[in-house]
ZAFI-103650 format. One record per atom (N, C-alpha, C, O, CB): residue number from 1; atom name; x, y, z. Coordinates in Angstrom, 2 decimals. Glycine has a CB too. Example, Ala and Ser with C-alpha at 12.3 -4.5 7.8 and 13.67 -1.06 7.14 Angstrom:
+------+------+---------+---------+---------+
: resi : name :    east :   north :      up :
+------+------+---------+---------+---------+
:    1 :    N :   13.19 :   -5.69 :    7.80 :
:    1 :   CA :   12.30 :   -4.50 :    7.80 :
:    1 :    C :   13.20 :   -3.30 :    7.80 :
:    1 :    O :   14.24 :   -3.32 :    8.46 :
:    1 :   CB :   11.31 :   -4.47 :    9.05 :
:    2 :    N :   12.85 :   -2.25 :    7.08 :
:    2 :   CA :   13.67 :   -1.06 :    7.14 :
:    2 :    C :   12.90 :    0.03 :    7.87 :
:    2 :    O :   13.41 :    1.14 :    8.04 :
:    2 :   CB :   14.08 :   -0.60 :    5.72 :
+------+------+---------+---------+---------+
This chain:
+------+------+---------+---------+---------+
: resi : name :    east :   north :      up :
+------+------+---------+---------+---------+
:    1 :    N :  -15.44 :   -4.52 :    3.40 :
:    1 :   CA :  -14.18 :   -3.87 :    3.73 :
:    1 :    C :  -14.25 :   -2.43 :    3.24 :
:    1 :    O :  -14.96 :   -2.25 :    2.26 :
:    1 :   CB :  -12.97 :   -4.63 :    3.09 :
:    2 :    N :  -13.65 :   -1.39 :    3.74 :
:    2 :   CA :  -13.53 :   -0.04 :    3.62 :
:    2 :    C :  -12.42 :    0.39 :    3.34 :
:    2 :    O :  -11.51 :    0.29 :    4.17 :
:    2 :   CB :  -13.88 :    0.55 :    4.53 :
:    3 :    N :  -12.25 :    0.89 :    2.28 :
:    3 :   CA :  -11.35 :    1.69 :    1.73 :
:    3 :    C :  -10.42 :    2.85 :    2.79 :
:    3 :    O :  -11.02 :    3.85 :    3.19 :
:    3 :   CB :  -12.22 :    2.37 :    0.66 :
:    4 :    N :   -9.12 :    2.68 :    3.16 :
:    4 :   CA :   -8.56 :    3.91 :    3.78 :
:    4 :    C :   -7.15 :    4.30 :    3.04 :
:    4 :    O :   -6.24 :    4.87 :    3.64 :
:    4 :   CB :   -8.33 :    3.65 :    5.42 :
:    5 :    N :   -7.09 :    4.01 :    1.99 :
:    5 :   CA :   -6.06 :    4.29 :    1.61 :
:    5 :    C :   -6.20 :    5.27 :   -0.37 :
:    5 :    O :   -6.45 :    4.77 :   -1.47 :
:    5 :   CB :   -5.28 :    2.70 :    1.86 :
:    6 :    N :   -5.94 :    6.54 :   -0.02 :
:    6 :   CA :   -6.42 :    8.11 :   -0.68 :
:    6 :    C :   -5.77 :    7.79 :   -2.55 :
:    6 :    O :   -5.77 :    6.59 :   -2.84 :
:    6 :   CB :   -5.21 :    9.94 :    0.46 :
:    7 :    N :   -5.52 :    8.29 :   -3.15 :
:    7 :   CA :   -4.99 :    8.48 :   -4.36 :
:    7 :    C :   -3.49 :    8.19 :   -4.45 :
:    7 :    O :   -2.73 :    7.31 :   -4.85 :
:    7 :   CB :   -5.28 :    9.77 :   -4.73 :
:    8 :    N :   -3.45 :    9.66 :   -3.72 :
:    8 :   CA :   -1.73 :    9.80 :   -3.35 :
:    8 :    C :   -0.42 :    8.57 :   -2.67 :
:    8 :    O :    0.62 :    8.02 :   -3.03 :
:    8 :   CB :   -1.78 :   10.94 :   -2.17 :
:    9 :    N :   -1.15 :    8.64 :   -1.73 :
:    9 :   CA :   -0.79 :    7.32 :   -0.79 :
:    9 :    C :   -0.86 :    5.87 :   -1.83 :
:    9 :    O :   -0.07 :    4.96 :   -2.06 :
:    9 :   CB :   -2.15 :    7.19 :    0.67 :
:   10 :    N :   -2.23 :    6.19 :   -2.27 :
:   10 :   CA :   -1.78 :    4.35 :   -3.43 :
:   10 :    C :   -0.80 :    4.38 :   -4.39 :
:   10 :    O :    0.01 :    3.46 :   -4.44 :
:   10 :   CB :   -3.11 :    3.70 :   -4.62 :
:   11 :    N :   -0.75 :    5.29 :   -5.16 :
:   11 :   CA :    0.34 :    5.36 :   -6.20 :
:   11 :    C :    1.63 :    5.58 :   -5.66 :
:   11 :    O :    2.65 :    5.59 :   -6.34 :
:   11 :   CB :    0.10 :    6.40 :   -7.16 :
:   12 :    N :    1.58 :    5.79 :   -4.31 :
:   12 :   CA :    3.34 :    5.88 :   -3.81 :
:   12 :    C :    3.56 :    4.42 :   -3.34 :
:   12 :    O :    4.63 :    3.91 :   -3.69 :
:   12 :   CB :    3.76 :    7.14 :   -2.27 :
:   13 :    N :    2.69 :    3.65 :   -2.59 :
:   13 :   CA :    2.60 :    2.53 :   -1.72 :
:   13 :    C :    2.92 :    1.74 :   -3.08 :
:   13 :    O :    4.00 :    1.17 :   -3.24 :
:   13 :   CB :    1.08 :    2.23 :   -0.74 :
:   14 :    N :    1.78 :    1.74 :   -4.17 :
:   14 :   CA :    2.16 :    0.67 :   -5.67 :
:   14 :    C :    3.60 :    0.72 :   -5.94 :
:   14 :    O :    4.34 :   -0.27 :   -5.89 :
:   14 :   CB :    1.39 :    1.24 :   -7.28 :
:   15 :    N :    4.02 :    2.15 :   -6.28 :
:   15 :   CA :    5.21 :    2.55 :   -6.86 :
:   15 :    C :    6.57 :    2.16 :   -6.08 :
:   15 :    O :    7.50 :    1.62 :   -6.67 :
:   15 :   CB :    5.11 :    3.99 :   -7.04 :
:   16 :    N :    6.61 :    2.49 :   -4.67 :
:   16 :   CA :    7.57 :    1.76 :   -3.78 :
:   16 :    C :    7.37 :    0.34 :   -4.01 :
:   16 :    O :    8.32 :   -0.21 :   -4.58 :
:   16 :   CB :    7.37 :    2.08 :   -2.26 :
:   17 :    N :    6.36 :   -0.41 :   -3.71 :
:   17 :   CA :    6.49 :   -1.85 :   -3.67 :
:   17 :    C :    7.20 :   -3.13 :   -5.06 :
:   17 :    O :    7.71 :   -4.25 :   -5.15 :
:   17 :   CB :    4.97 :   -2.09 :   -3.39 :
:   18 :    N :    6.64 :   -1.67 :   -6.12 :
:   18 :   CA :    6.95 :   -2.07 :   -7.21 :
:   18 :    C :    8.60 :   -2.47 :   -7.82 :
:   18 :    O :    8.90 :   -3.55 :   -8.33 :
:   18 :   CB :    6.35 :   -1.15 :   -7.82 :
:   19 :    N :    9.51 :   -1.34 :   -7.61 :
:   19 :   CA :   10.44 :   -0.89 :   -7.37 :
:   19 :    C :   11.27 :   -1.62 :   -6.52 :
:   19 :    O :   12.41 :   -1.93 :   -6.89 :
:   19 :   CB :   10.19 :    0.09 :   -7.09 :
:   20 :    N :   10.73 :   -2.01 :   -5.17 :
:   20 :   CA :   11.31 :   -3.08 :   -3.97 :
:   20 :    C :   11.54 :   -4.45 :   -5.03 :
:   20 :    O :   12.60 :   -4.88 :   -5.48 :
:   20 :   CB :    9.90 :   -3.46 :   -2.38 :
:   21 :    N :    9.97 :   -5.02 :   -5.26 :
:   21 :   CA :   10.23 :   -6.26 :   -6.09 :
:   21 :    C :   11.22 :   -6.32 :   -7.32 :
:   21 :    O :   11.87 :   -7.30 :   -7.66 :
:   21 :   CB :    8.97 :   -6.65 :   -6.60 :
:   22 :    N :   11.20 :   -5.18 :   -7.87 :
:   22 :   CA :   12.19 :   -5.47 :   -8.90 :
:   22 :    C :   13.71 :   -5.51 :   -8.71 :
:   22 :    O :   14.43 :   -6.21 :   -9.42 :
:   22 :   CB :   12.00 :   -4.59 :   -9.82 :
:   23 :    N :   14.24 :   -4.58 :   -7.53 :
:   23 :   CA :   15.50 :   -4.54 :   -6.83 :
:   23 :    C :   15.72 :   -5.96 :   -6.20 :
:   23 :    O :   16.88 :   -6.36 :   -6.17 :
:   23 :   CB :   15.50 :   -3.38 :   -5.73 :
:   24 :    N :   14.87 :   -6.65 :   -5.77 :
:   24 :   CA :   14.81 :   -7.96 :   -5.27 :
:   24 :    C :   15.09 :   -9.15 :   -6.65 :
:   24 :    O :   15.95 :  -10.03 :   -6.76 :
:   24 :   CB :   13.24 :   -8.09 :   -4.49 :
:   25 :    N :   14.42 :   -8.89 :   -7.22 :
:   25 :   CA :   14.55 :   -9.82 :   -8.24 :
:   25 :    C :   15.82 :   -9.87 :   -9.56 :
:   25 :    O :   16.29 :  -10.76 :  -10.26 :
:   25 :   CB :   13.25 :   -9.67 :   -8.78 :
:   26 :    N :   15.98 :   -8.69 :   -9.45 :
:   26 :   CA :   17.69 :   -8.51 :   -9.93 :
:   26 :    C :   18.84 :   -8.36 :   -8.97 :
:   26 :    O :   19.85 :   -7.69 :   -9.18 :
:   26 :   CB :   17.90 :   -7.21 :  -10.76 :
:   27 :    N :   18.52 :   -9.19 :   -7.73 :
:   27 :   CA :   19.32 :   -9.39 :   -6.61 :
:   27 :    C :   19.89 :   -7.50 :   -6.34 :
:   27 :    O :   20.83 :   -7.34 :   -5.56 :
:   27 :   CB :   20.74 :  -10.78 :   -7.06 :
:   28 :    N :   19.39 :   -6.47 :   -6.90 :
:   28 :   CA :   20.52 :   -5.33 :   -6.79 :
:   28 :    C :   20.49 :   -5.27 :   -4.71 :
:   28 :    O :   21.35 :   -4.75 :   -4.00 :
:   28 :   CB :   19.80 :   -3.34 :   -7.91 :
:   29 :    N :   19.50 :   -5.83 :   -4.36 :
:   29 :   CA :   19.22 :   -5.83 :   -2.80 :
:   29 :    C :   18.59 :   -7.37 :   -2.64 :
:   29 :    O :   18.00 :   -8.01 :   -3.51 :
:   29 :   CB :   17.99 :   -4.46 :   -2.25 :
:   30 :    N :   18.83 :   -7.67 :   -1.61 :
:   30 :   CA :   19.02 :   -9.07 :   -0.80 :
:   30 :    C :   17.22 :   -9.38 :   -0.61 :
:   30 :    O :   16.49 :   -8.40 :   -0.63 :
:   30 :   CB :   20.12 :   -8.83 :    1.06 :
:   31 :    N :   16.68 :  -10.61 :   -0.44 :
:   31 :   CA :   15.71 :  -11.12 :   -0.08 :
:   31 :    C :   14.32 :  -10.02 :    0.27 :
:   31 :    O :   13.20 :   -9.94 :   -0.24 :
:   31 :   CB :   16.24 :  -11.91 :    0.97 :
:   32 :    N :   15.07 :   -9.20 :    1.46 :
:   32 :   CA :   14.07 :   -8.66 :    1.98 :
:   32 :    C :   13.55 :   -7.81 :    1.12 :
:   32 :    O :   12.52 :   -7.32 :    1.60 :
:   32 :   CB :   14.31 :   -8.16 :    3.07 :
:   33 :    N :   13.80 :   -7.39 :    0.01 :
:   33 :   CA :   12.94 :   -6.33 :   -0.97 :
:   33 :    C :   11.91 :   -6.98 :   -1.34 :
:   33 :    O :   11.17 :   -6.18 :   -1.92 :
:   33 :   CB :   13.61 :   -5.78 :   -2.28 :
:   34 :    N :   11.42 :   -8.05 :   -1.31 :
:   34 :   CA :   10.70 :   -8.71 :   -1.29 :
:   34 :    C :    8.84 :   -8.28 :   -0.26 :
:   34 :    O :    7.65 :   -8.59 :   -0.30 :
:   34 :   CB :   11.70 :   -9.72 :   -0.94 :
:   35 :    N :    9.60 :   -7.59 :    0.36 :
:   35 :   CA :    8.57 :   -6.83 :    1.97 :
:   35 :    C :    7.92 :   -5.98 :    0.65 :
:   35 :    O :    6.75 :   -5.69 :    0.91 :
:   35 :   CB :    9.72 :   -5.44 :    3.83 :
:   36 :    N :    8.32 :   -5.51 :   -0.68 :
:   36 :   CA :    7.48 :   -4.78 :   -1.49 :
:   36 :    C :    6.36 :   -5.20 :   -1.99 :
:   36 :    O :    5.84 :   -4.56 :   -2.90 :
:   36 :   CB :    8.03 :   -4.42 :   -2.37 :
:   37 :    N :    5.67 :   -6.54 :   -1.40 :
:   37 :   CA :    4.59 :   -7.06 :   -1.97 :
:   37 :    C :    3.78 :   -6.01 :   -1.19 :
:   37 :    O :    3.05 :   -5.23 :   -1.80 :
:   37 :   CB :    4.30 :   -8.68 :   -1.82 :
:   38 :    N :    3.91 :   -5.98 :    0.29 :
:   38 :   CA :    3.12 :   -5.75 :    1.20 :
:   38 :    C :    2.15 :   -3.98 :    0.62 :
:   38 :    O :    0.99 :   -3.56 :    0.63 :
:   38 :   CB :    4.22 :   -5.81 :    2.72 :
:   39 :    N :    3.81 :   -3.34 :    0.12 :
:   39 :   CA :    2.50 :   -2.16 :   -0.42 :
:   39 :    C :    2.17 :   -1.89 :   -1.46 :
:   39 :    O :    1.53 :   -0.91 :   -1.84 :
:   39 :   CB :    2.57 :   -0.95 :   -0.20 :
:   40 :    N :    2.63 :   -2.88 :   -2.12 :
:   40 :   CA :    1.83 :   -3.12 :   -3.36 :
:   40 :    C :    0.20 :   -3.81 :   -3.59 :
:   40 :    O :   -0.66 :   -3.64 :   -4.46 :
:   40 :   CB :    2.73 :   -3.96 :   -4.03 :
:   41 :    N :    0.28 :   -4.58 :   -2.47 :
:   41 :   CA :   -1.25 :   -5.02 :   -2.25 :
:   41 :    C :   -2.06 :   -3.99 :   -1.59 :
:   41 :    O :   -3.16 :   -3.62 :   -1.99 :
:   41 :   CB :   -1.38 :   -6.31 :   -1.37 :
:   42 :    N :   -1.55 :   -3.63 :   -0.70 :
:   42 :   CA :   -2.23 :   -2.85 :    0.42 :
:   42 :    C :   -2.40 :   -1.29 :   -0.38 :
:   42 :    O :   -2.87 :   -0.29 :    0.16 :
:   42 :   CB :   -1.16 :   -2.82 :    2.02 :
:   43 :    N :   -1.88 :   -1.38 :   -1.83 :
:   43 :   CA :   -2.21 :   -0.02 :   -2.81 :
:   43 :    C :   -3.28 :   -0.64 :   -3.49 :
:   43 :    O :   -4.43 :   -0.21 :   -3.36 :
:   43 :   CB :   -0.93 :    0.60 :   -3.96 :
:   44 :    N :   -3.08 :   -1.37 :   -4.02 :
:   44 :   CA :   -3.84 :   -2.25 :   -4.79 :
:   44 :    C :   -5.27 :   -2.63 :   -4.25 :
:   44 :    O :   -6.24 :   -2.73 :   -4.99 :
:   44 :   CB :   -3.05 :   -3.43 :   -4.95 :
:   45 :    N :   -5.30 :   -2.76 :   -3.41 :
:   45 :   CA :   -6.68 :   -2.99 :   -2.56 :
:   45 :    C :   -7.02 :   -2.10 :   -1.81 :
:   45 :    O :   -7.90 :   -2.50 :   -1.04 :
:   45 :   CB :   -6.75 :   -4.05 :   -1.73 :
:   46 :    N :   -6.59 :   -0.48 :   -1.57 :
:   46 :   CA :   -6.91 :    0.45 :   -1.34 :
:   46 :    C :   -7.49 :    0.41 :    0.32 :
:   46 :    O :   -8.49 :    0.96 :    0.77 :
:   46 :   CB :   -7.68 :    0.77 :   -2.42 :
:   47 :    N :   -6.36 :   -0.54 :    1.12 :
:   47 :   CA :   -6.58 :   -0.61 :    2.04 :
:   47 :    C :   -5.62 :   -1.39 :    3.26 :
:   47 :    O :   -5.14 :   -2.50 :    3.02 :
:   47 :   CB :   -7.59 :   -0.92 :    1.76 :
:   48 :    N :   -5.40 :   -0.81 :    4.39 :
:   48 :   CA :   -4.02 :   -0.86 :    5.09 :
:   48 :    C :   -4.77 :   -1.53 :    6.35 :
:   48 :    O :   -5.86 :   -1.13 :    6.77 :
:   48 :   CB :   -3.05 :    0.80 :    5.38 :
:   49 :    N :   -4.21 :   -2.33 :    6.77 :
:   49 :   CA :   -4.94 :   -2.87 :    8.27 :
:   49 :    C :   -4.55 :   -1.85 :    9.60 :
:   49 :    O :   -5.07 :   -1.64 :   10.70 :
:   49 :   CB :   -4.27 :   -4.64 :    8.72 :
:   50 :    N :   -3.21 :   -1.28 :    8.83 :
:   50 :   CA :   -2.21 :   -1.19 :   10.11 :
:   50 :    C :   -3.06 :    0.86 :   10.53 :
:   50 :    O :   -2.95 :    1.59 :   11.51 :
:   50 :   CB :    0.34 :   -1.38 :    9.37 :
:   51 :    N :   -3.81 :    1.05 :    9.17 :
:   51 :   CA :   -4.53 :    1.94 :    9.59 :
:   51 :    C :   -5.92 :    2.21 :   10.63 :
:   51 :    O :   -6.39 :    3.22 :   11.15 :
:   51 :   CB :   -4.65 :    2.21 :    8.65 :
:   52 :    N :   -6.22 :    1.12 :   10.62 :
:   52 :   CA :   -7.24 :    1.12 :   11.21 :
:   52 :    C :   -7.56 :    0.76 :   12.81 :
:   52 :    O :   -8.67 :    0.84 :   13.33 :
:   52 :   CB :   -7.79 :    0.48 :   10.46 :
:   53 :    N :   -6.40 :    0.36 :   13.42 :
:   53 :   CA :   -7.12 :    0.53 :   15.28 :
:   53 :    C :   -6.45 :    2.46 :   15.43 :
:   53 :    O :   -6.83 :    3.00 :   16.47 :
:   53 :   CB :   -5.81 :   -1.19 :   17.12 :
:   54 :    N :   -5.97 :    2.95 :   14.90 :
:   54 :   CA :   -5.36 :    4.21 :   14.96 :
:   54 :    C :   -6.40 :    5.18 :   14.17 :
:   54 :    O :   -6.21 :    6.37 :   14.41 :
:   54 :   CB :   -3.83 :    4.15 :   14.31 :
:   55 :    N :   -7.30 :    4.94 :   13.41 :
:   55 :   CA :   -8.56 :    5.61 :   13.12 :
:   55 :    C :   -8.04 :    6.59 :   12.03 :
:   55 :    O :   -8.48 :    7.73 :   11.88 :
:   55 :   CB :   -9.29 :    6.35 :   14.47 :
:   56 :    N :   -6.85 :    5.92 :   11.16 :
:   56 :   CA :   -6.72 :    6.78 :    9.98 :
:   56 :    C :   -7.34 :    6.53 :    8.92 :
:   56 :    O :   -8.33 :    5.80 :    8.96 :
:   56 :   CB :   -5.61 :    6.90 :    9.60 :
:   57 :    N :   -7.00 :    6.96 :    8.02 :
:   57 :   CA :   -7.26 :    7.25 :    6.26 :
:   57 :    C :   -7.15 :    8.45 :    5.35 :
:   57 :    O :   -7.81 :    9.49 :    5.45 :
:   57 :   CB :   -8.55 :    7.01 :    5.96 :
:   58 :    N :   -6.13 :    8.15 :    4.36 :
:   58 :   CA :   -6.04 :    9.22 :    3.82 :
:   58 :    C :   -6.62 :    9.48 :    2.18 :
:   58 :    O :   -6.38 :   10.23 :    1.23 :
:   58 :   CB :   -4.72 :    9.43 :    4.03 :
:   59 :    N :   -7.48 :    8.41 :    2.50 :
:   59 :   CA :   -8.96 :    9.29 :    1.66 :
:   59 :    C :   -9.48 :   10.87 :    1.65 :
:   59 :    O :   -9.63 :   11.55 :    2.66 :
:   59 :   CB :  -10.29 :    8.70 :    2.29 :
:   60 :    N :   -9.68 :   11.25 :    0.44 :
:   60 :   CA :  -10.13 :   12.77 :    0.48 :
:   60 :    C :  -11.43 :   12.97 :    1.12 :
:   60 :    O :  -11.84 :   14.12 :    1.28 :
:   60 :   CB :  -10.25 :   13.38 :   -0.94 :
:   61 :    N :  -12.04 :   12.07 :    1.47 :
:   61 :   CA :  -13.22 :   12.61 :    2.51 :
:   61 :    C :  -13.00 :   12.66 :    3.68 :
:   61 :    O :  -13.55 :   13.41 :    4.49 :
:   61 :   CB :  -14.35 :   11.95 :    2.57 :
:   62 :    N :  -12.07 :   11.77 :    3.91 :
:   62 :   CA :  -11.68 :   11.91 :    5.72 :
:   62 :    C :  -12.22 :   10.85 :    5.96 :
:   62 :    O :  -11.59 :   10.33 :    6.89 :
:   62 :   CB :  -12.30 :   13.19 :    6.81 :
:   63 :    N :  -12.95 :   10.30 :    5.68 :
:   63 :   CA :  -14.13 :    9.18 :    5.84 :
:   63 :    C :  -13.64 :    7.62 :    5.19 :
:   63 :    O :  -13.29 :    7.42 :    4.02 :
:   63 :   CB :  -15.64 :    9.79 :    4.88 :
:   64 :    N :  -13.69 :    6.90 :    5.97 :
:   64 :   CA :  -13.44 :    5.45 :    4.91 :
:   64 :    C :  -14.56 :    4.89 :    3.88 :
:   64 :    O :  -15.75 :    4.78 :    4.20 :
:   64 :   CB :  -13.21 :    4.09 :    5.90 :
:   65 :    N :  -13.90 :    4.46 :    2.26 :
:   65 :   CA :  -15.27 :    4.59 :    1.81 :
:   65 :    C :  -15.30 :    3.16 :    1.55 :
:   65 :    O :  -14.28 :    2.48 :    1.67 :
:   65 :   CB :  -15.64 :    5.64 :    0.53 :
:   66 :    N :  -16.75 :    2.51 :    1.11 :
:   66 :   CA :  -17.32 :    1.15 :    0.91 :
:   66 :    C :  -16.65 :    0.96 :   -0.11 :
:   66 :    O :  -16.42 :    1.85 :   -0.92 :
:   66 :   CB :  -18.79 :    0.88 :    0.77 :
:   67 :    N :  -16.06 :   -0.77 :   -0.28 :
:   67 :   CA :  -15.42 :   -1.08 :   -1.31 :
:   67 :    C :  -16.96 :   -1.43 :   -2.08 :
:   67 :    O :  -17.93 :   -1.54 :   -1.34 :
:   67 :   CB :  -14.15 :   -2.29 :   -1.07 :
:   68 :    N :  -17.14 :   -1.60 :   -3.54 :
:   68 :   CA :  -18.32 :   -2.51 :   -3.87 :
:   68 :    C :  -17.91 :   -3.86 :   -4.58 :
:   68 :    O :  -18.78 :   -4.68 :   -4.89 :
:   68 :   CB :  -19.33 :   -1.74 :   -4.80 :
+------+------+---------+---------+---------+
């Protein structure tokens, strides 16, 4: 799997998702805050599906890089 998801982009994607789950879990918002897993993983694993038939990444090389 290849990495397309940059510095910037992960720590916002973690930080939103993070934030969602906790608004969810102190009910301050209903069920669906719950959708904050999605970019919390997809930060976390430094990689977005929904990027890839669209040929993005906002990796600083431009380039998607090898996970090891």
């Amino acid at each position: 799997m290849k990495t397309n998801v940059g510095g910037l982009d992960r720590m916002l994607r973690i930080a939103v998702g993070l934030v969602l789950i906790l608004l969810a879990a102190t009910q301050t918002i209903g069920l669906w805050g719950y959708i904050g897993v999605i970019p919390l993983l997809t930060g976390a694993f430094r990689f977005c599906p929904v990027y890839v038939p669209f040929g993005l990444s906002s990796c600083q090389t431009g380039k998607p890089e090898k996970i090891k």
